[in-house]
C-alpha atoms as a printed R data frame, in Angstrom:
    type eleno elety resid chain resno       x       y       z
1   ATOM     1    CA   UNK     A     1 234.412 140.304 -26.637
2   ATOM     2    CA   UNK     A     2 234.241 139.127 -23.561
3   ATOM     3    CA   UNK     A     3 230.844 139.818 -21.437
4   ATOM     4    CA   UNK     A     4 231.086 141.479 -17.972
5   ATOM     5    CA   UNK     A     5 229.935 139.819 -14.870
6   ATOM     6    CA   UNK     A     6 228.224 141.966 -12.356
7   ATOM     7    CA   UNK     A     7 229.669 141.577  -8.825
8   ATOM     8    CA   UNK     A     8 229.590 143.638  -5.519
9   ATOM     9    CA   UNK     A     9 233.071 145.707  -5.211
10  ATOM    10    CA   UNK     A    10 233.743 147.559  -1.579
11  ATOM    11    CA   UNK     A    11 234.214 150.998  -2.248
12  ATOM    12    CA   UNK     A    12 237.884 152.649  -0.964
13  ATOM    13    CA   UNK     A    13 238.716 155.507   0.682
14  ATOM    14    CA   UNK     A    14 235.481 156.150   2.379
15  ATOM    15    CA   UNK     A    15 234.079 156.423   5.457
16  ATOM    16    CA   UNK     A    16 231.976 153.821   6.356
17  ATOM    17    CA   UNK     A    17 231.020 150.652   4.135
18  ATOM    18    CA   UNK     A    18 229.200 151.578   0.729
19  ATOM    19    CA   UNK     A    19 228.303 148.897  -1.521
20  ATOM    20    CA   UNK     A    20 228.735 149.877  -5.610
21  ATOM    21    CA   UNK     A    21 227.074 147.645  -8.031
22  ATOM    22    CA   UNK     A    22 229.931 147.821 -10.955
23  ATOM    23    CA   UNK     A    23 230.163 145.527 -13.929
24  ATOM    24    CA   UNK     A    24 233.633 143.401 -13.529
25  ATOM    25    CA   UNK     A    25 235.799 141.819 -16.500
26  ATOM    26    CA   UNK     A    26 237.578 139.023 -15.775
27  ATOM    27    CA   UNK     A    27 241.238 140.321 -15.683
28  ATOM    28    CA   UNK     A    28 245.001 138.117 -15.663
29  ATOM    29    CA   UNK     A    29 245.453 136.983 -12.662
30  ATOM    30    CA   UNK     A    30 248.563 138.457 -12.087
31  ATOM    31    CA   UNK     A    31 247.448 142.362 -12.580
32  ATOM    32    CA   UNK     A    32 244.694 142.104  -9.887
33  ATOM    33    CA   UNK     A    33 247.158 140.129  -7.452
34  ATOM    34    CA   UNK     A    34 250.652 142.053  -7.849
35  ATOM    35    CA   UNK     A    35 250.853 145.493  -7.211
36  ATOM    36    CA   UNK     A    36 253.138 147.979  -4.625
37  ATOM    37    CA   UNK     A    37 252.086 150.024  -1.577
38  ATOM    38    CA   UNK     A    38 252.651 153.794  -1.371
39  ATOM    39    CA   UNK     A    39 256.004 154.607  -2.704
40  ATOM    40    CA   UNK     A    40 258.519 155.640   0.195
41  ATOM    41    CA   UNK     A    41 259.010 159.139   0.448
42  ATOM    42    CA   UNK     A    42 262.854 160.693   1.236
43  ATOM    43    CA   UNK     A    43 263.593 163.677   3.583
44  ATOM    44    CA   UNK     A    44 264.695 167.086   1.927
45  ATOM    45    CA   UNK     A    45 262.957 165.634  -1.442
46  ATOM    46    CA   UNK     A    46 260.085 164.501  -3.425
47  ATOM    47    CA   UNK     A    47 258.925 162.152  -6.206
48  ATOM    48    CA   UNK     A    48 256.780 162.048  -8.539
49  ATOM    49    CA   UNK     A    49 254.104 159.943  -7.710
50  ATOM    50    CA   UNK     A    50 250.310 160.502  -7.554
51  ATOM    51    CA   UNK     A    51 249.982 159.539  -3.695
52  ATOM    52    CA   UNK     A    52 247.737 156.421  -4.991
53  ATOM    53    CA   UNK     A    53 247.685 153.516  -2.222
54  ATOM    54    CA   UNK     A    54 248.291 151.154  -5.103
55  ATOM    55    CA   UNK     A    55 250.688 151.098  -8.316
56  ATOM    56    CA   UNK     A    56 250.986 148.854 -10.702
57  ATOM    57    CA   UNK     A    57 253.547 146.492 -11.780
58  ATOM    58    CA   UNK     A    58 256.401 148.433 -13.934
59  ATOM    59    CA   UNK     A    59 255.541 151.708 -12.448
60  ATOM    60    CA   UNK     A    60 259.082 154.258 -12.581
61  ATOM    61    CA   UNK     A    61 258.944 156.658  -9.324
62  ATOM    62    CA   UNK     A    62 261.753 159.124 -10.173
63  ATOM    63    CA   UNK     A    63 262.986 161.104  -6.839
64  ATOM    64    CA   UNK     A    64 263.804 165.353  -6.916
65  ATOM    65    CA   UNK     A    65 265.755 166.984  -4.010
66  ATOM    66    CA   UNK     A    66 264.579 170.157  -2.641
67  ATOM    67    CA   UNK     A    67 267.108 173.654  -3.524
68  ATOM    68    CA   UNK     A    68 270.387 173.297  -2.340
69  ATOM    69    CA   UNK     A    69 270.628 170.011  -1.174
70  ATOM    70    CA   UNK     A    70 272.208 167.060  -3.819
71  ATOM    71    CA   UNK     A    71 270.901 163.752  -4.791
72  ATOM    72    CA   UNK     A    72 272.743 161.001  -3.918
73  ATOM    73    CA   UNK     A    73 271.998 157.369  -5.177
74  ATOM    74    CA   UNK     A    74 269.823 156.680  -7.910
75  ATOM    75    CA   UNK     A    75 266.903 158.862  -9.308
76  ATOM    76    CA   UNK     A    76 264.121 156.099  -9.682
77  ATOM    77    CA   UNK     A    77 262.638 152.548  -8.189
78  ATOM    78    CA   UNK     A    78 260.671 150.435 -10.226
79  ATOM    79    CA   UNK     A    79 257.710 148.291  -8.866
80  ATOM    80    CA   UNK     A    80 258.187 144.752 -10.026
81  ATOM    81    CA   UNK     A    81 257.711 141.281  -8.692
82  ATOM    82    CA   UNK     A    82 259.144 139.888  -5.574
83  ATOM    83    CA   UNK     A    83 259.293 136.322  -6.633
84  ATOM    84    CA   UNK     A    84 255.823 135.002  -7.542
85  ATOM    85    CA   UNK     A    85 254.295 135.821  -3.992
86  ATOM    86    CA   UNK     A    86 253.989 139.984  -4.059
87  ATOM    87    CA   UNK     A    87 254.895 143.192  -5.903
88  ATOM    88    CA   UNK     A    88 257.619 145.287  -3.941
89  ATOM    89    CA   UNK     A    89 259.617 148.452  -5.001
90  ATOM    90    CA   UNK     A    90 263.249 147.722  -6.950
91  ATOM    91    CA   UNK     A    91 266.075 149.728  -5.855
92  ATOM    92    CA   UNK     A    92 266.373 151.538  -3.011
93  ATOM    93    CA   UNK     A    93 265.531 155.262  -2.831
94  ATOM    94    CA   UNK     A    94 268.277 158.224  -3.174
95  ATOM    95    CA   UNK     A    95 269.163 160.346  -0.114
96  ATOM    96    CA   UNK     A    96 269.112 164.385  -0.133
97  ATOM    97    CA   UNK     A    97 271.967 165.947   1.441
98  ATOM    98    CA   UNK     A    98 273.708 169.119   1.498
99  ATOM    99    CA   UNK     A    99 277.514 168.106  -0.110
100 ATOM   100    CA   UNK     A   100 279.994 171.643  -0.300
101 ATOM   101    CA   UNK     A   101 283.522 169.931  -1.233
102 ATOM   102    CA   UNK     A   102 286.721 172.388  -0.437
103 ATOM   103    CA   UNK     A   103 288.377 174.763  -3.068
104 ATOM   104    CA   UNK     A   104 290.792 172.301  -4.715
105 ATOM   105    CA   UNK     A   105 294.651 173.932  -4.049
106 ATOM   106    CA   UNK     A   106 296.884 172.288  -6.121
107 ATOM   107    CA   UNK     A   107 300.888 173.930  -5.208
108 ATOM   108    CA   UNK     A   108 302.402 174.359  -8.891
109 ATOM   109    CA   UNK     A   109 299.115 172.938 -10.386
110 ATOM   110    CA   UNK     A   110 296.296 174.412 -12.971
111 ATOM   111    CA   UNK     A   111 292.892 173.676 -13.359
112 ATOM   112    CA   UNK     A   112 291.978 172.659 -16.904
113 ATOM   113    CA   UNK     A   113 288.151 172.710 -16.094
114 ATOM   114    CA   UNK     A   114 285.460 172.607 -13.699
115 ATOM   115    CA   UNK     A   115 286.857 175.489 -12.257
116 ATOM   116    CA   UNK     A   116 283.445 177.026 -10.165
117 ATOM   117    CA   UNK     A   117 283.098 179.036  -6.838
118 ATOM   118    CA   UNK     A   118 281.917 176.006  -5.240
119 ATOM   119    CA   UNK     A   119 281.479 172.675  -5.271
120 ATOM   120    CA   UNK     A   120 278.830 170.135  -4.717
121 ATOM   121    CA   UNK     A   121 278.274 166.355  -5.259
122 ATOM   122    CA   UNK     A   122 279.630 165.120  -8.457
123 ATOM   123    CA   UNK     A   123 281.347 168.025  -9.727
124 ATOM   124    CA   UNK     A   124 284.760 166.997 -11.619
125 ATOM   125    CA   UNK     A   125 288.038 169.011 -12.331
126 ATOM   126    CA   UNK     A   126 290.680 168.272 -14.252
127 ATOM   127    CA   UNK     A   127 294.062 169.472 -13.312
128 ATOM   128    CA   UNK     A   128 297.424 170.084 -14.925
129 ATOM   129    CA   UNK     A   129 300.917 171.165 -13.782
130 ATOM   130    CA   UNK     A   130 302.658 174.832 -14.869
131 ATOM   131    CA   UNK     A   131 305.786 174.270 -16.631
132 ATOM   132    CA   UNK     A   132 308.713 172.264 -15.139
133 ATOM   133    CA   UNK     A   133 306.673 170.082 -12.708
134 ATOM   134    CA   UNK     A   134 305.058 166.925 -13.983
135 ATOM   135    CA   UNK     A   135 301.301 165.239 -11.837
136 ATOM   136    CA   UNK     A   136 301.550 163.027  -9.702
137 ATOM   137    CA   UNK     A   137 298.401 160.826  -8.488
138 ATOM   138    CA   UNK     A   138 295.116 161.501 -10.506
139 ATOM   139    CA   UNK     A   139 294.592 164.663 -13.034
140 ATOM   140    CA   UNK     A   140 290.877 163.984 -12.489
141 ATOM   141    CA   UNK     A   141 288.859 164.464  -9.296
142 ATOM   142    CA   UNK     A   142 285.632 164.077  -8.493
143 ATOM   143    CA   UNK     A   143 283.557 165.917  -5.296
144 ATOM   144    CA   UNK     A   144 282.094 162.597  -3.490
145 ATOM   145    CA   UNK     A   145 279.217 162.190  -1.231
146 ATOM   146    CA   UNK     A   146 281.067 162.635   2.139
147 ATOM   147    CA   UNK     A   147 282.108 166.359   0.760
148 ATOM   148    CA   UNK     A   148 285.398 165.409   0.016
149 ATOM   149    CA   UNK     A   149 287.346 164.709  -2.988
150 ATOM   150    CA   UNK     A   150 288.196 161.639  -4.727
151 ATOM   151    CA   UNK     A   151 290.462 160.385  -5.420
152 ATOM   152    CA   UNK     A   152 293.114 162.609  -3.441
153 ATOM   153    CA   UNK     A   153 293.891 165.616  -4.657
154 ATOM   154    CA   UNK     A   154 297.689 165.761  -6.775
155 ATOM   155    CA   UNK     A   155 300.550 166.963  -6.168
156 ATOM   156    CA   UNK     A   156 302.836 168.630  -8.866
157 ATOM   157    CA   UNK     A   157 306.529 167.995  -8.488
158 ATOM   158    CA   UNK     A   158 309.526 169.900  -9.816
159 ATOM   159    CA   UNK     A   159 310.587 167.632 -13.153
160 ATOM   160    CA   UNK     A   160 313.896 165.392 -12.295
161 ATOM   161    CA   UNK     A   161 316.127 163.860 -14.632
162 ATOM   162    CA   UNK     A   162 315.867 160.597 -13.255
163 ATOM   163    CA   UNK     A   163 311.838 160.542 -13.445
164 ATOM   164    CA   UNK     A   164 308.584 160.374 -14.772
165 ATOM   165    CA   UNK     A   165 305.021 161.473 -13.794
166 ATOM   166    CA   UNK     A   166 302.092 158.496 -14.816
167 ATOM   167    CA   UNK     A   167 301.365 159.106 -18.549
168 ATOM   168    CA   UNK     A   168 298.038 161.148 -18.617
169 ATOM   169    CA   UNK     A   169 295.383 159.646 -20.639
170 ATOM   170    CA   UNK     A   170 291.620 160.345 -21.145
171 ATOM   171    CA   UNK     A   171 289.643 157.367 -21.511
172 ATOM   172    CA   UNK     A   172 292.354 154.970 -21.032
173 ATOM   173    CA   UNK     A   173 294.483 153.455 -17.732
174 ATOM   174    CA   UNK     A   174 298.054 152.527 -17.067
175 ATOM   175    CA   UNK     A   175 299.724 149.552 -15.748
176 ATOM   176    CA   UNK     A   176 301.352 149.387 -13.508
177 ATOM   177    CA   UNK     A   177 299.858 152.511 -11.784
178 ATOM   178    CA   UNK     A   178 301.951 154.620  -9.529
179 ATOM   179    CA   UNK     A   179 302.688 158.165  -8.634
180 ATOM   180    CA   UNK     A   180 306.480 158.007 -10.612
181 ATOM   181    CA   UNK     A   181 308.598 155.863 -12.317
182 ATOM   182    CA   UNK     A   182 312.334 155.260 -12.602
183 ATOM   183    CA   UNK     A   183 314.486 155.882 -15.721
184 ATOM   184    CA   UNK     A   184 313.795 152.756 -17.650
185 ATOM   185    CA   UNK     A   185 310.763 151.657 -16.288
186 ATOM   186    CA   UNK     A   186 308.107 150.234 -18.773
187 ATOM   187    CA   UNK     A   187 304.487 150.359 -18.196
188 ATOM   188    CA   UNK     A   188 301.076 149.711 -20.213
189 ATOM   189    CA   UNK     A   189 298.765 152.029 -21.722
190 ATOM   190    CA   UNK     A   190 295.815 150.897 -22.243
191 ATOM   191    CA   UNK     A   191 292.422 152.778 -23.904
192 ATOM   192    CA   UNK     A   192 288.706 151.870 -22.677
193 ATOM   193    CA   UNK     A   193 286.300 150.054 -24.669
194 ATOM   194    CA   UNK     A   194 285.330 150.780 -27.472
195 ATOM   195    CA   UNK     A   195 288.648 153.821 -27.764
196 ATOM   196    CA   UNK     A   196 291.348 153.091 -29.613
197 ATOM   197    CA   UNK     A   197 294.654 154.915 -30.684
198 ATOM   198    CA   UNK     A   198 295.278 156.347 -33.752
199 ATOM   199    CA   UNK     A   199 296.654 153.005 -35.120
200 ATOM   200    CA   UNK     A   200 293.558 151.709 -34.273
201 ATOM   201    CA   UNK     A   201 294.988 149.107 -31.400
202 ATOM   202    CA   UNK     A   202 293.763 150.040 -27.908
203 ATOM   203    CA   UNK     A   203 297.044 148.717 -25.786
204 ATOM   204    CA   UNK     A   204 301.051 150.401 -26.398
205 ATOM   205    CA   UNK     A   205 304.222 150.066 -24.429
206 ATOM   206    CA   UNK     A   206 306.140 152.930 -23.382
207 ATOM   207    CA   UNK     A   207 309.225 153.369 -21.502
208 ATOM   208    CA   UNK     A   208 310.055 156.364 -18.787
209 ATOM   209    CA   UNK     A   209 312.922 158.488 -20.733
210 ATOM   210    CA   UNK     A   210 313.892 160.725 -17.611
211 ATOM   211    CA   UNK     A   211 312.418 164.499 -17.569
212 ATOM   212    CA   UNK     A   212 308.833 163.450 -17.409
213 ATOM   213    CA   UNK     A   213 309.110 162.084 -20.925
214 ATOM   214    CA   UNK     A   214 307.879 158.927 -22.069
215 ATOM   215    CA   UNK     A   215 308.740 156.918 -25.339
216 ATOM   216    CA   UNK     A   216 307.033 156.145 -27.764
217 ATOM   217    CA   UNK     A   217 304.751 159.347 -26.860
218 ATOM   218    CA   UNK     A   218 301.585 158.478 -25.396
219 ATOM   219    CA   UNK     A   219 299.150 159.030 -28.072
220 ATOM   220    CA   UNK     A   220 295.493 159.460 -27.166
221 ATOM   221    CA   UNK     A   221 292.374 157.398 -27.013
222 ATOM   222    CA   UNK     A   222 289.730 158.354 -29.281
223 ATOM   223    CA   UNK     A   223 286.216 156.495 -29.741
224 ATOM   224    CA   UNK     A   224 285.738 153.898 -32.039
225 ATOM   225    CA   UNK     A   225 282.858 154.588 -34.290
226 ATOM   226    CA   UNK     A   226 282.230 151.321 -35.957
227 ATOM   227    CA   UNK     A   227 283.690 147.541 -34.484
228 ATOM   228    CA   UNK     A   228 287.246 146.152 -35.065
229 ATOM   229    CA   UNK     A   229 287.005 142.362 -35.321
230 ATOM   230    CA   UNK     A   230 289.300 140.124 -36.586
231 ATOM   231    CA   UNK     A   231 289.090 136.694 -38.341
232 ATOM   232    CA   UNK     A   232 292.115 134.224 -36.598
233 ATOM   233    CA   UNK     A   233 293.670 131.752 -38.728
234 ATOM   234    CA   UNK     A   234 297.440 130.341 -38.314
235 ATOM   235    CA   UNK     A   235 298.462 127.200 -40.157
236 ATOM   236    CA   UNK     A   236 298.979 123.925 -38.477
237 ATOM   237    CA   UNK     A   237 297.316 125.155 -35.160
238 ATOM   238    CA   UNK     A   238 294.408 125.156 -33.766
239 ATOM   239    CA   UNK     A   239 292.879 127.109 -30.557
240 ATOM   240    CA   UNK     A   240 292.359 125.325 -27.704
241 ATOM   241    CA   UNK     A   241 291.184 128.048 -25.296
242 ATOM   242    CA   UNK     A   242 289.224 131.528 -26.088
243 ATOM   243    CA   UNK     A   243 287.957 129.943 -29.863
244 ATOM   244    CA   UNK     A   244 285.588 132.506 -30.989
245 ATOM   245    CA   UNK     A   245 284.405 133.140 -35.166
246 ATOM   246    CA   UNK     A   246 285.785 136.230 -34.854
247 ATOM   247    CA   UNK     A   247 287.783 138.655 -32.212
248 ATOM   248    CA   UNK     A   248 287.363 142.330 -30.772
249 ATOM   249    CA   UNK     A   249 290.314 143.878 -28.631
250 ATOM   250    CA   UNK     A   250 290.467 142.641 -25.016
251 ATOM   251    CA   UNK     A   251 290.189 138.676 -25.981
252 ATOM   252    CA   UNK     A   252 292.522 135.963 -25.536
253 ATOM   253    CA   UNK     A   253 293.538 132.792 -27.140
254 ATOM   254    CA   UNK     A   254 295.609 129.648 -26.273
255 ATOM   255    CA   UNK     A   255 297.513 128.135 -29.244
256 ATOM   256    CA   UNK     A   256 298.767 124.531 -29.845
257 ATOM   257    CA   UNK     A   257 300.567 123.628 -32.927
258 ATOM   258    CA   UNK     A   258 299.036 120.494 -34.845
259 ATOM   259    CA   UNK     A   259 300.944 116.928 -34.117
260 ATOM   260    CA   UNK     A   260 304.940 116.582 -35.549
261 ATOM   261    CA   UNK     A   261 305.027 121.158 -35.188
262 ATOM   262    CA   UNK     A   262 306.736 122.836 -32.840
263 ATOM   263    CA   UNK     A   263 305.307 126.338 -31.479
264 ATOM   264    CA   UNK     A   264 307.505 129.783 -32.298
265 ATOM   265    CA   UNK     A   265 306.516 132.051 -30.075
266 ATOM   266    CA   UNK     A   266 303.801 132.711 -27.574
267 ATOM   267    CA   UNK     A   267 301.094 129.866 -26.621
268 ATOM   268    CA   UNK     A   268 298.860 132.825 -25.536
269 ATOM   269    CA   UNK     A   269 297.883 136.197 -27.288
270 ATOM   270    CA   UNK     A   270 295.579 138.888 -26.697
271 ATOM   271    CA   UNK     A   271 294.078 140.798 -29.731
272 ATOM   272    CA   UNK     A   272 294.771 144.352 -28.862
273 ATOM   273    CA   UNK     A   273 293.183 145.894 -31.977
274 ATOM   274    CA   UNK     A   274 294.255 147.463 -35.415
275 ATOM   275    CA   UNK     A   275 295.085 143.380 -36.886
276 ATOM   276    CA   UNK     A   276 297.365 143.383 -34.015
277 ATOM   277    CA   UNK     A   277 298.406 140.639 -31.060
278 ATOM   278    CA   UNK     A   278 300.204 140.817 -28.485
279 ATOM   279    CA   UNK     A   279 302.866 138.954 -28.244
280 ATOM   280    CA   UNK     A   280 302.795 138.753 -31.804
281 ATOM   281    CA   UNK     A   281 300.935 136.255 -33.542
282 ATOM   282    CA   UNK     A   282 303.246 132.992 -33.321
283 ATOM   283    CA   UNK     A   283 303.966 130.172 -36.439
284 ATOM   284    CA   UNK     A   284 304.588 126.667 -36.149
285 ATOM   285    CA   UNK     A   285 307.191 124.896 -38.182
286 ATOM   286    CA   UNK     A   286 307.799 121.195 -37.883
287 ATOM   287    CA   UNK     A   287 309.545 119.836 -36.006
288 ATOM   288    CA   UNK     A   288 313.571 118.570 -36.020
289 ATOM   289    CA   UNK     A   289 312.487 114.806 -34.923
290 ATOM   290    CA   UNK     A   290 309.514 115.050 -37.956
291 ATOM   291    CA   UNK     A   291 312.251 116.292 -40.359
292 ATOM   292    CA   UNK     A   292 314.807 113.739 -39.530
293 ATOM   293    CA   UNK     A   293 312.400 110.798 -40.422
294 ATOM   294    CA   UNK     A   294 311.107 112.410 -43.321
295 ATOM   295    CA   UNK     A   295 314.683 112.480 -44.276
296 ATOM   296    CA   UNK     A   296 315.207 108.791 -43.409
297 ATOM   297    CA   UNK     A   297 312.354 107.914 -45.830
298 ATOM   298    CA   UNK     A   298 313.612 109.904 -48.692
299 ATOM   299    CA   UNK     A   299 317.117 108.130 -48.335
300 ATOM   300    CA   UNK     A   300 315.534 104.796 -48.191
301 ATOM   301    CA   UNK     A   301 313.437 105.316 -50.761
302 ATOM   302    CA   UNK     A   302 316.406 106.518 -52.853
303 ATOM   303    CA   UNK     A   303 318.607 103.767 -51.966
304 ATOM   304    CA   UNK     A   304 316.491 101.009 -52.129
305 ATOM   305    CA   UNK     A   305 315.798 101.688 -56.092
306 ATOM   306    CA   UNK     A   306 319.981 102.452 -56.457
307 ATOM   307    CA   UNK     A   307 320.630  99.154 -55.203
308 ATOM   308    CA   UNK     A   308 318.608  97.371 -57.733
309 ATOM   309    CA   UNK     A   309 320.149  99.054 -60.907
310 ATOM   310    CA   UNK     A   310 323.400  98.188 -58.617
311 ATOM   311    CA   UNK     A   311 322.767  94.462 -58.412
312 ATOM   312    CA   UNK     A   312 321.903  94.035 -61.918
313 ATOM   313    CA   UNK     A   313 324.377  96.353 -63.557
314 ATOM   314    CA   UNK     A   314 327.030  93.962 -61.530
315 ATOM   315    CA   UNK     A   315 325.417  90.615 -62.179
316 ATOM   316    CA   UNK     A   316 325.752  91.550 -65.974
């Protein structure tokens, strides 16, 4: 063990100069040189520090606002290094404010939850439309910092034959996004990470069928519990962009087809889950110009043997 050494410390926090004769151990360095001021306090709220001068390097301060009012930002700052030169406080401190976002009024429209008698920051609702109007904009809102909702609030419209609402669906976007689509129109539905569909790929096509209906049906994203990878191999090819040892949904490869084969299909895929690519996994074949001179050998190969026997049958 290491022996003290006795040293002459200047006592803190009182009045006047008092010497204390105090044994010292010889500490790093860094824990006697780093450290951060008095945490920053925040108006209408608290934290929970001990009101030390001093704290030490990876000290959490987590932040409380006072009844009524909502915290906005995040709860804690962290001390930690500023470089090698001084310890300073991480993050910057929340804000306490009173937030009171309007009753939601959705013409033709439901509320599927978060229904309350008022609203403050962060609360979410989730609307649908009665029968015979379809949602347009976002069925999910959320009450924002400068007491208003976001995004907008929806609209539900009366259903038309020649239309579509966006397909709704949990954990998972659309592409192209838009209030309504046309008769015909395609778009992409596509589940978060680490969702999938019931297939188990996490991207489908659908087209607008007219009468807020879309086909295939949109089926929902649920969450994957355990990985989908997949091991790529296609003959004569090789991947010249995006080569991985193994895939999850969301990557993307470039394919070119080995010298003398010719590429069917896409040069680029994306592995969409479920074993599944899309485009669909191309092949490659070889090529017309490869098979012609193969060809060309074979027949002079054949003939020049059929000219021999042909010479000597003759010369006899």
């Amino acid at each position: 063990m290491q022996r003290p050494s006795w040293g002459i410390l200047r006592a803190l926090w009182l009045t006047g100069i008092s010497i204390l004769l105090l044994p010292q151990w010889s500490l790093p360095q860094d824990s006697v040189r780093f450290f951060c001021t008095i945490a920053p306090n925040i108006s209408n709220g608290s934290h929970n520090g001990t009101g030390a001068p001093f704290y030490a390097l990876g000290t959490v301060i987590t932040y409380t606002c006072h009844d009524n009012f909502s915290l906005i930002g995040a709860h804690s700052i962290s001390c930690g290094m500023d470089g090698d030169t001084k310890g300073v406080w991480k993050g910057k401190p929340p804000k306490c404010k009173v937030v009171k976002c309007k009753d939601p009024v959705v013409e033709h429209g439901l509320i599927l939850s978060g229904f309350g008698h008022s609203y403050t920051y962060g609360n979410t609702i989730i609307f649908e439309c009665k029968t015979g109007y379809f949602l347009m904009g976002n069925y999910l809102i959320k009450c924002g910092a400068n007491s208003s909702w976001y995004p907008a609030l929806p609209s539900c419209k009366e259903i038309d034959p020649g239309l579509c609402g966006a397909p709704l669906i949990p954990s998972g976007t659309v592409r192209p996004l838009r209030h309504q689509y046309k008769i015909g129109t395609s778009v992409v539905v596509t589940c978060n990470k680490q969702y999938s569909f019931p297939d188990e790929t996490m991207e489908m096509n659908v087209a607008c069928q007219g009468y807020n209906s879309w086909y295939p049906p949109v089926q929902a994203c649920f969450f994957r519990t355990s990985p989908d990878i997949y091991y790529l191999s296609i003959r004569n090819a090789r991947i010249i962009r995006g080569k991985k040892t193994s895939y999850e949904p969301g990557d993307t490869v470039t394919i070119r087809c080995s010298a003398g084969y010719t590429l069917a299909g896409p040069s680029e895929i994306r592995y969409i889950g479920g074993k599944q690519w899309s485009p669909k996994l191309p092949s490659c074949y070889l090529s017309f110009v490869f098979v012609l001179l193969i060809a060309a050998c074979l027949l002079i190969f054949l003939w020049l043997p059929a000219q021999s026997v042909y010479a000597a049958l003759c010369s006899g």
